[in-house]
C-alpha positions as CSV (number, residue, x, y, z in Angstrom):
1,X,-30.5,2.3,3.6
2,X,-30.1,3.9,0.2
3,X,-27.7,6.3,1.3
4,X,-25.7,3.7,3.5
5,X,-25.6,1.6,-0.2
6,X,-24.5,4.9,-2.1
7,X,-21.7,5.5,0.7
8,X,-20.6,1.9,0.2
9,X,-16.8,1.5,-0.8
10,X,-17.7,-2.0,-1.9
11,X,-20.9,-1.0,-4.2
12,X,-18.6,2.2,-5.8
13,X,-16.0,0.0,-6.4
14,X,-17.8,-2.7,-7.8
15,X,-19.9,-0.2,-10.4
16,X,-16.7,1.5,-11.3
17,X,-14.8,-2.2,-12.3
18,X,-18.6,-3.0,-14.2
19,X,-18.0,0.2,-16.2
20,X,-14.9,-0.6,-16.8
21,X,-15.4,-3.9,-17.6
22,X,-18.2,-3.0,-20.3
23,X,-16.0,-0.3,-21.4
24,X,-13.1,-2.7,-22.2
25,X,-15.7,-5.7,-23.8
26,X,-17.7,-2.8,-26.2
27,X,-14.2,-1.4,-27.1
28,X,-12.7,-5.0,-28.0
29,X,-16.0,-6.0,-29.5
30,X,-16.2,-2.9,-31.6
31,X,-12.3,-3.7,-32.9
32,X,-13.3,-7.5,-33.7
33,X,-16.3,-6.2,-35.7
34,X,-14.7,-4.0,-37.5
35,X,-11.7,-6.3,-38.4
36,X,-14.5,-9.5,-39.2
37,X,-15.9,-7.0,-41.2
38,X,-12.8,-5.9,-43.2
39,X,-12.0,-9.5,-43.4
40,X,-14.6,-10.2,-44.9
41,X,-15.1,-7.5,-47.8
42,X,-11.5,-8.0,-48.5
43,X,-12.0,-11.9,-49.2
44,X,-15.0,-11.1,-51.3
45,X,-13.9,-8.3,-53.2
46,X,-10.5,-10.6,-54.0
47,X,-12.2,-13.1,-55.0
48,X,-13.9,-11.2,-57.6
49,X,-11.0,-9.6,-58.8
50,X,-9.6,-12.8,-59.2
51,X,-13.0,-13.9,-61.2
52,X,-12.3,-10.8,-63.5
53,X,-8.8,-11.4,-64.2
54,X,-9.5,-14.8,-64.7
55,X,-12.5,-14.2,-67.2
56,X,-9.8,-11.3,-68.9
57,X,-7.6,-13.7,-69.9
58,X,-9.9,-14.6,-72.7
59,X,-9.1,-12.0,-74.6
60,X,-7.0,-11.9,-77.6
61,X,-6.2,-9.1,-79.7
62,X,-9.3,-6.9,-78.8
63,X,-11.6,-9.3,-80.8
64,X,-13.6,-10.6,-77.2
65,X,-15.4,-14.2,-79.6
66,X,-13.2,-16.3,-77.4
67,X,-14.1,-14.4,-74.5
68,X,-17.8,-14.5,-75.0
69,X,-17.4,-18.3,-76.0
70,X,-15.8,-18.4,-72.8
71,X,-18.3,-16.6,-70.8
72,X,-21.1,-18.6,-72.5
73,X,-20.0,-22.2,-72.1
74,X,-18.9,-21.3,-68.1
75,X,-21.8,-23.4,-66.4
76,X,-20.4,-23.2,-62.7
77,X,-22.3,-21.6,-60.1
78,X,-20.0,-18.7,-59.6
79,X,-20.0,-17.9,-63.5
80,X,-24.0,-18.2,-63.2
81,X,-24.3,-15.8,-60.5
82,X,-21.9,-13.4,-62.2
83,X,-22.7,-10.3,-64.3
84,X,-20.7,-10.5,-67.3
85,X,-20.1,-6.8,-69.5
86,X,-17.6,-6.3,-72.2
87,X,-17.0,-2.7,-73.0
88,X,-15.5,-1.3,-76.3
89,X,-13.2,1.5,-76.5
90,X,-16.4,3.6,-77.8
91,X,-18.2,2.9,-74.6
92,X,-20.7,0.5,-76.4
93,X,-21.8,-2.6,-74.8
94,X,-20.3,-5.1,-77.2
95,X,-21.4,-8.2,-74.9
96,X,-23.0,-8.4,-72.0
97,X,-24.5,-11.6,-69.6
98,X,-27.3,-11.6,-66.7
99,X,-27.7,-13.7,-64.4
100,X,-30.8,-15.8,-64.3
101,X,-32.2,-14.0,-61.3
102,X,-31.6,-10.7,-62.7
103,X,-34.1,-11.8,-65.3
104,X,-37.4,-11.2,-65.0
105,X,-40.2,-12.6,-67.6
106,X,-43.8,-11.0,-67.8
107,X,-46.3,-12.0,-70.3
108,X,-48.0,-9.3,-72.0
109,X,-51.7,-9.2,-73.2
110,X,-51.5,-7.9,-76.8
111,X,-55.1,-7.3,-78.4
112,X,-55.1,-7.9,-82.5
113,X,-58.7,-7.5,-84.0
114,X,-61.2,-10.5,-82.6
115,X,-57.9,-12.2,-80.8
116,X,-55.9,-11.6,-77.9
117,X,-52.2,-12.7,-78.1
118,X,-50.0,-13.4,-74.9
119,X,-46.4,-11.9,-75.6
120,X,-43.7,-12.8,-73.6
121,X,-41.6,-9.7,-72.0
122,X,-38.4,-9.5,-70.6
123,X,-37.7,-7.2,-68.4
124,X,-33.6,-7.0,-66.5
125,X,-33.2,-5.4,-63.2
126,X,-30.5,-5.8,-60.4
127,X,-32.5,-7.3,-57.1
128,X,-30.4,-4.9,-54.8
129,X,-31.9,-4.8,-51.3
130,X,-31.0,-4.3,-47.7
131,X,-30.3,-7.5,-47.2
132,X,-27.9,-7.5,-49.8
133,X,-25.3,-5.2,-51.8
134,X,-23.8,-5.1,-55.4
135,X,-20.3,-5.2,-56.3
136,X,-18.5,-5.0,-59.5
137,X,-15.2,-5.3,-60.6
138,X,-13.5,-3.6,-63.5
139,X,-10.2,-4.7,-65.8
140,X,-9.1,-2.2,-68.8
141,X,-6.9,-2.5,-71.4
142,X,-4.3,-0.7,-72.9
143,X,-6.8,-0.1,-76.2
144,X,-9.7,1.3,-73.7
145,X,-11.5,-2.0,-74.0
146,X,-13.2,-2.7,-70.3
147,X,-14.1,-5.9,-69.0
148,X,-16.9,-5.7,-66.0
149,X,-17.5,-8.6,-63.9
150,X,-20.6,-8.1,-60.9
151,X,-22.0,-10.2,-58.4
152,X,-24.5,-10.0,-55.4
153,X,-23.1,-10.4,-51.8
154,X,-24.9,-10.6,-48.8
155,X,-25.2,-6.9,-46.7
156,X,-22.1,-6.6,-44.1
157,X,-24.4,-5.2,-41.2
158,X,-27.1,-7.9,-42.3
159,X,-24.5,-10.8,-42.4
160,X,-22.6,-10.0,-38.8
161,X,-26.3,-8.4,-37.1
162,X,-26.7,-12.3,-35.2
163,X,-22.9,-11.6,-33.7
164,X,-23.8,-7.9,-32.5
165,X,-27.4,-9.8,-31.2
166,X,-25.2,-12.5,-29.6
167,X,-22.8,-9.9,-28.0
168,X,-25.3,-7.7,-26.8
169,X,-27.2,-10.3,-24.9
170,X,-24.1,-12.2,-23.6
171,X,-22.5,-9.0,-22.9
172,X,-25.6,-7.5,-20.7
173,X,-25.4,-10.7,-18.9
174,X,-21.8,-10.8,-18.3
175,X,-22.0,-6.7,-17.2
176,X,-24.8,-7.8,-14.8
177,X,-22.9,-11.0,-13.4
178,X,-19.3,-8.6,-12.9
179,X,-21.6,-6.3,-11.0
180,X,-23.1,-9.0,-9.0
181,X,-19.8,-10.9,-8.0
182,X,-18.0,-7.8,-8.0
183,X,-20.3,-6.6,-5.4
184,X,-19.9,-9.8,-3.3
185,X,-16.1,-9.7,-3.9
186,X,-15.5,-6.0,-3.2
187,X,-17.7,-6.6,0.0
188,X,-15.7,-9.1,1.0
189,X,-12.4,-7.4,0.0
190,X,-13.2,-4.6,1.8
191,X,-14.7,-6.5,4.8
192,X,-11.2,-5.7,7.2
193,X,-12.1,-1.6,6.6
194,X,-15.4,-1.7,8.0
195,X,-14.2,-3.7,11.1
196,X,-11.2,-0.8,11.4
197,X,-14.0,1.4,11.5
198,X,-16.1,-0.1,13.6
199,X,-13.5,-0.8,16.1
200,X,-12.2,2.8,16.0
201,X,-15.6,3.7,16.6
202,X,-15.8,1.2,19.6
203,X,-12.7,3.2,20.8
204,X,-13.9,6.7,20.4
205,X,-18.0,6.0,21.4
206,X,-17.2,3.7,24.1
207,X,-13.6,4.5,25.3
208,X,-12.7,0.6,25.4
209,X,-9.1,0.9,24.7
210,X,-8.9,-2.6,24.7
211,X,-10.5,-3.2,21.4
212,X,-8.8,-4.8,18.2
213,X,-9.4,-5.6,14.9
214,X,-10.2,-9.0,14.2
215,X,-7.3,-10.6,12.1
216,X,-8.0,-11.5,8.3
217,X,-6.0,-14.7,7.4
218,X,-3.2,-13.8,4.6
219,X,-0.4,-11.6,4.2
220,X,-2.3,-9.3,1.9
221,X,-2.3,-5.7,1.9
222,X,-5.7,-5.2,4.1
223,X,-4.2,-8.2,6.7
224,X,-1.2,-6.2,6.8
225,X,-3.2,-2.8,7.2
226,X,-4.9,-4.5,10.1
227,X,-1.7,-6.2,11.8
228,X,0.3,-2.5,11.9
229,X,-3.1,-1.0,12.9
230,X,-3.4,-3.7,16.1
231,X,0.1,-3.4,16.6
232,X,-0.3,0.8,17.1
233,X,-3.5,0.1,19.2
234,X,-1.2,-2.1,21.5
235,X,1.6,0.8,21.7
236,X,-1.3,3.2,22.4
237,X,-2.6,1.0,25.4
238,X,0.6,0.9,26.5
239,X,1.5,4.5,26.3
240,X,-1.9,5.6,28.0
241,X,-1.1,2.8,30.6
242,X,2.6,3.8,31.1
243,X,0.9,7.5,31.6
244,X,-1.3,6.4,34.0
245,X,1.2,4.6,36.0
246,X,3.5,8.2,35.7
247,X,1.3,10.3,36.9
248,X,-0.2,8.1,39.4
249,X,3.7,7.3,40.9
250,X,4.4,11.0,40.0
251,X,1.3,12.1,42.3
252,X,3.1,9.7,44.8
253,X,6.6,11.0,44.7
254,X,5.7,14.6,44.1
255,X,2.8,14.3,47.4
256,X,5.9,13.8,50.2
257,X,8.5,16.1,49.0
258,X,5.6,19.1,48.3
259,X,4.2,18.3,51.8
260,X,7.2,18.5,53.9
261,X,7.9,21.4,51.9
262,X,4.3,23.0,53.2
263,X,5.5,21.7,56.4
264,X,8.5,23.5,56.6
265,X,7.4,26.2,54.9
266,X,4.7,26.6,57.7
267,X,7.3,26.3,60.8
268,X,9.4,28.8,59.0
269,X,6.6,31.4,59.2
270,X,6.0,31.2,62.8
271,X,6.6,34.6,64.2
272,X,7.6,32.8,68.2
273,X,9.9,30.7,66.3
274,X,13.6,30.2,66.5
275,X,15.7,32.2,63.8
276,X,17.8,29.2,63.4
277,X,15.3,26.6,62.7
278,X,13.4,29.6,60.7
279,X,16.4,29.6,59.1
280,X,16.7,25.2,58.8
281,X,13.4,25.0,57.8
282,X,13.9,27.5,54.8
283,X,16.8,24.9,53.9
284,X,15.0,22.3,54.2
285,X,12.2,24.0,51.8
286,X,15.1,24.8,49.1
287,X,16.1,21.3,49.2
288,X,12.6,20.6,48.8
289,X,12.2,22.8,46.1
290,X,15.9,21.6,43.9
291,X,14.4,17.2,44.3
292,X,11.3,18.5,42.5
293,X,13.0,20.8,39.9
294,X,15.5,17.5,39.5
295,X,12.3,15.5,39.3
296,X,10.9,17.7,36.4
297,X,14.4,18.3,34.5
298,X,14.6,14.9,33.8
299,X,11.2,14.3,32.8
300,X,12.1,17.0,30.6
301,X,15.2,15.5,29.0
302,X,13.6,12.1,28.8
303,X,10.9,13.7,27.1
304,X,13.3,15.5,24.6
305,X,15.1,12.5,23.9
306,X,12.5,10.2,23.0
307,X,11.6,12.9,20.5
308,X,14.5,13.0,19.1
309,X,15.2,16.8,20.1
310,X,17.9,16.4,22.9
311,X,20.9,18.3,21.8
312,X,24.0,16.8,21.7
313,X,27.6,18.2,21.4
314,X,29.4,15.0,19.8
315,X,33.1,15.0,20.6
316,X,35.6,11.8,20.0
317,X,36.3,10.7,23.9
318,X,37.7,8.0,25.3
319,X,34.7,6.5,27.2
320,X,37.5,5.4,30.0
321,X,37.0,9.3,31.2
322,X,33.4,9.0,32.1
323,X,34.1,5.6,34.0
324,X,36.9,7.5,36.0
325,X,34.7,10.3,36.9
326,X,32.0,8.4,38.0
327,X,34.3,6.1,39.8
328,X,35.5,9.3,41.3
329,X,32.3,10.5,42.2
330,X,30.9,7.7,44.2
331,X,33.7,6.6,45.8
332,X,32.8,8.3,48.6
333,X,29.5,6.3,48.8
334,X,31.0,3.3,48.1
335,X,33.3,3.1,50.8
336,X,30.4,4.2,53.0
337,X,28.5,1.3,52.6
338,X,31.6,-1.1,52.4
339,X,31.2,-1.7,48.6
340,X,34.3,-2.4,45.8
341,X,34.0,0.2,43.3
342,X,36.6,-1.5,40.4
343,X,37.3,-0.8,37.2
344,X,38.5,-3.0,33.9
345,X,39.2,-1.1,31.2
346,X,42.7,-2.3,29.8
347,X,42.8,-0.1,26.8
348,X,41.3,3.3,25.4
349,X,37.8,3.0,23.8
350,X,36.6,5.9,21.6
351,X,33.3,7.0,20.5
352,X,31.7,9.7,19.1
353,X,29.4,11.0,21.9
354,X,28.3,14.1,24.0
355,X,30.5,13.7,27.1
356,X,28.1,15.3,29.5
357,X,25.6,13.6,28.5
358,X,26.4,9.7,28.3
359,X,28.5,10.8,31.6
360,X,24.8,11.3,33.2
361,X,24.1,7.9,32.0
362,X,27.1,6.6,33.3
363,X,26.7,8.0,36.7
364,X,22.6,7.0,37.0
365,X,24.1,3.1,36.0
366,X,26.7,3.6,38.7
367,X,24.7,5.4,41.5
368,X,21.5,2.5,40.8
369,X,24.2,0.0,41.2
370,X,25.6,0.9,44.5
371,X,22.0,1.7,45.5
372,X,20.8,-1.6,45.3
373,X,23.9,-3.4,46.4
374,X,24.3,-4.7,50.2
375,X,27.5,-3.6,52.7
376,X,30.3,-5.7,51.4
377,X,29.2,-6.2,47.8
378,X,31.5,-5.7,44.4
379,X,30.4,-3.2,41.5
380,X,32.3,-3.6,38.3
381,X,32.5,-0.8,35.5
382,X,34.2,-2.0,32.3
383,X,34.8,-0.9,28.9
384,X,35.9,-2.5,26.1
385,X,36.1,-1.5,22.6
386,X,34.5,-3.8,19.4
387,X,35.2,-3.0,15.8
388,X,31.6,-1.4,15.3
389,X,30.3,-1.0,18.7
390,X,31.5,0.7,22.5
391,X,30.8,-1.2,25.4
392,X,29.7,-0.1,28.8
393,X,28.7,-2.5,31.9
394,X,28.0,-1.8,35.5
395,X,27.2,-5.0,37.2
396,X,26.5,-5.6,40.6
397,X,26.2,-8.5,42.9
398,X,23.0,-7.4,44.4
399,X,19.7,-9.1,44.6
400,X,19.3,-8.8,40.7
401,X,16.6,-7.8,38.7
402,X,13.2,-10.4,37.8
403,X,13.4,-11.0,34.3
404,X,9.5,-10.1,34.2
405,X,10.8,-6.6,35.4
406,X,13.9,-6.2,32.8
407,X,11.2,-4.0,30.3
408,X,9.4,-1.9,33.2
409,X,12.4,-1.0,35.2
410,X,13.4,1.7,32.3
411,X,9.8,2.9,32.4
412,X,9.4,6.3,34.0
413,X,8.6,6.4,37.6
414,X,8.3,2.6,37.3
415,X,9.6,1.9,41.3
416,X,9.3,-2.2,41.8
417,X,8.1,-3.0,44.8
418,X,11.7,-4.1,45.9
419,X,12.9,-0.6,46.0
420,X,10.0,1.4,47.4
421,X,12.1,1.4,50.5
422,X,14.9,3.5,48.1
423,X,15.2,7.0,48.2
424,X,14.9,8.0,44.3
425,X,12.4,9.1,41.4
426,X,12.4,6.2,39.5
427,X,13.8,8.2,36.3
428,X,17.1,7.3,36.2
429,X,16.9,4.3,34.4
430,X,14.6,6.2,31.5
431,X,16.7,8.9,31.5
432,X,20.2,6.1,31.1
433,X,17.5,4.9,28.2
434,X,16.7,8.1,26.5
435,X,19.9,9.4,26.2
436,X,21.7,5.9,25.0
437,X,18.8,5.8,22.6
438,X,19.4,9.2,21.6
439,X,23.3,8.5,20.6
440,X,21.6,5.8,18.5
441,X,23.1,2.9,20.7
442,X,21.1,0.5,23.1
443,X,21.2,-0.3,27.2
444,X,19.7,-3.9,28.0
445,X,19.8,-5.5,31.7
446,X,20.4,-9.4,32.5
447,X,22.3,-11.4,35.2
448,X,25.3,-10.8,36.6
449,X,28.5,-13.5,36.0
450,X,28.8,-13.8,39.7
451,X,24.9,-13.0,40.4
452,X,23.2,-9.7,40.7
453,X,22.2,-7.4,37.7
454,X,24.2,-6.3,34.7
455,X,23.9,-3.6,32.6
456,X,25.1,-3.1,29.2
457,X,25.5,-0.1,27.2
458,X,26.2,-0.7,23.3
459,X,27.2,2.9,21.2
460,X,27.9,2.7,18.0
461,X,31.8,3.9,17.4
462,X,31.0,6.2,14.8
463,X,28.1,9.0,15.5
């Protein structure tokens, strides 16, 4: 328990804002004191200076009778609590006035013959103590004469000890009440980190990919923290469930092609056999061998691409010479299965792009279009030219595409159940995504005008 406390972010954070808080309040208080402090000296010592001037201005011509007539007929309570010293330019005391306080009478016992007589005895000393301090104030003439003026004022550390009582008391209280509260509020601050680590332990003990965070309300840093952190769970559940799907489809479409490989392989190796179907069935084994090499090339590229590390030879084309030469290479097919390859683009449309490259794009659009189009459809390839973008469709007028399938169907591997029956790898849509992504444009799927599917290729016309 002690150690789970010391480990606490919330109880660290909370001591270290406490000492900084009774850092910052014995720092201002010490400033304050000393400023009170100064205040007050400086008001006292300026008032007696004020008192001696005032008291100097008695004098006339170094004869001090008005001054001492001055001194002696004063009856306020500042002059009465004042010691009074006039100085000649000998250093003799010429006049000087006590306070009554300062005065102290004993009566002394004085023995003559038979009789005892009680003799009154003055006795002057300055009742200085730690409760209170002396001050005196000078004035000097220009003849050497000196004019002293003194008073008693109450001790500086005496006189401000109930504010440095006051602070100390309030202060340990405040410095215990920021530790409490900053406790609970660091605890609570800090409450969406310990459910990021618990949840990421949830993950890691228990393998339940499907844990989150729970959402703090706000649009604080922490609620932010949490939201990105959800977001990258979700991606990562996705990514672990798009792998799944791969290999599992990739298991599937790998399983045929490497058994009738075996197969042929087998039939090959038959000593009675025929030399010509020896010679088939090795064929049959290389064709085999090229549809998984294709299969793994293009997992490859994909792969490369959504890493960002495809290479790319840009060159300015005209993107009407990819449509022609993928026009020209499945015209063949089209008129096969009775399907109107057209073409509509009026004028030239340049990008900077790598030819080979978007032309593999262009041809997996085209060959996916005739694919899934019935004997007697239309497939349309256009371009046209924007001011910042170049744009590629292929639409068909095919069975179209679910819009609950628009996302998966440039998934790798991802084979709908609607074209199981099609021969294919289910990577050319990925790799049509990959490498559009990879020229920094964008490929998206919708309907058709005339019904069907239509895809649209957006490239930016500057690389």
């Amino acid at each position: 328990m002690l150690e789970r406390l010391r480990q606490s972010l919330a109880l660290r954070l909370a001591v270290q804002y406490a000492f900084v808080f009774a850092l910052g309040s014995a720092l201002l208080f010490g400033v304050l004191y000393w400023m009170l402090a100064r205040s007050l000296n400086a008001r006292e010592l300026a008032s007696l200076e004020r008192q001696v001037r005032s008291v100097a201005r008695g004098f006339d011509r170094g004869v001090p009778l008005e001054l001492v007539a001055r001194v002696n007929n004063d009856l306020s309570p500042e002059m009465r609590a004042s010691f009074v010293r006039f100085i000649s330019a000998d250093k003799r005391i010429v006049f000087q006035k006590l306070p009554d306080e300062w005065i102290e009478t004993q009566i002394k016992s004085i023995p003559i013959g038979p009789y005892t007589i009680n003799q009154p005895v003055r006795i002057e000393r300055i009742p200085q103590t730690e409760l209170r301090d002396y001050s005196i104030a000078t004035y000097q003439w220009d003849n050497g004469w000196q004019l002293q003026v003194g008073r008693i004022m109450d001790s500086r550390p005496v006189l401000l000890a109930p504010l440095r009582l006051a602070f100390t008391s309030v202060g340990a209280g405040a410095l215990l009440l920021s530790l409490i509260a900053g406790t609970f509020l660091a605890w609570r601050a800090t409450r969406p980190l310990r459910l990021v680590s618990a949840t990421a332990r949830r993950i890691i003990e228990e393998g339940d990919l499907a844990a989150r965070v729970p959402g703090p309300n706000g649009r604080g840093e922490l609620a932010v923290l949490v939201h990105q952190l959800n977001t990258l769970l979700d991606k990562n559940a996705a990514h672990v469930r798009v792998l799944r799907e791969t290999l599992d489809n990739l298991a599937h479409d790998l399983r045929t092609p490497l058994t009738r490989l075996r197969g042929t392989a087998e039939l090959a190796m038959q000593d009675s056999g025929d030399p010509l179907e020896a010679r088939a069935a090795l064929a049959d084994c290389v064709n085999e061998s090229d549809r998984v090499l294709h299969l793994l090339e293009a997992l490859l590229d994909i792969s490369a691409a959504e890493a960002g590390a495809l290479k790319l030879n840009r060159d300015r084309i005209d993107l009407r010479s990819l449509t022609d030469r993928a026009a020209d290479l499945y015209r063949e097919v089209a008129e096969e299965k009775k399907i109107s390859l057209l073409l509509d683009q009026p004028e030239p449309v340049e990008a900077d792009a790598d030819a080979i490259r978007l032309g593999q794009a262009v041809n997996n659009l085209v060959d996916n279009a005739l694919k899934y189009t019935p004997s007697g459809g239309r497939v349309l390839v256009a371009v046209r030219g924007e001011p910042s973008a170049a744009i590629i469709t292929v639409s068909d007028n095919g069975n179209g595409i679910a819009p609950a399938e628009r996302e998966a169907v440039f998934r790798r591997l991802y084979r709908s159940d609607s074209s199981r029956s099609q021969r294919g790898l289910g990577l050319g849509l990925s790799l049509v995504k990959a490498i559009v992504e990879s020229h920094g444009g964008t490929v998206t799927v919708d309907d058709a005008p005339g019904g069907g599917a239509r895809f649209t290729v957006q490239l930016p016309r500057q690389g």
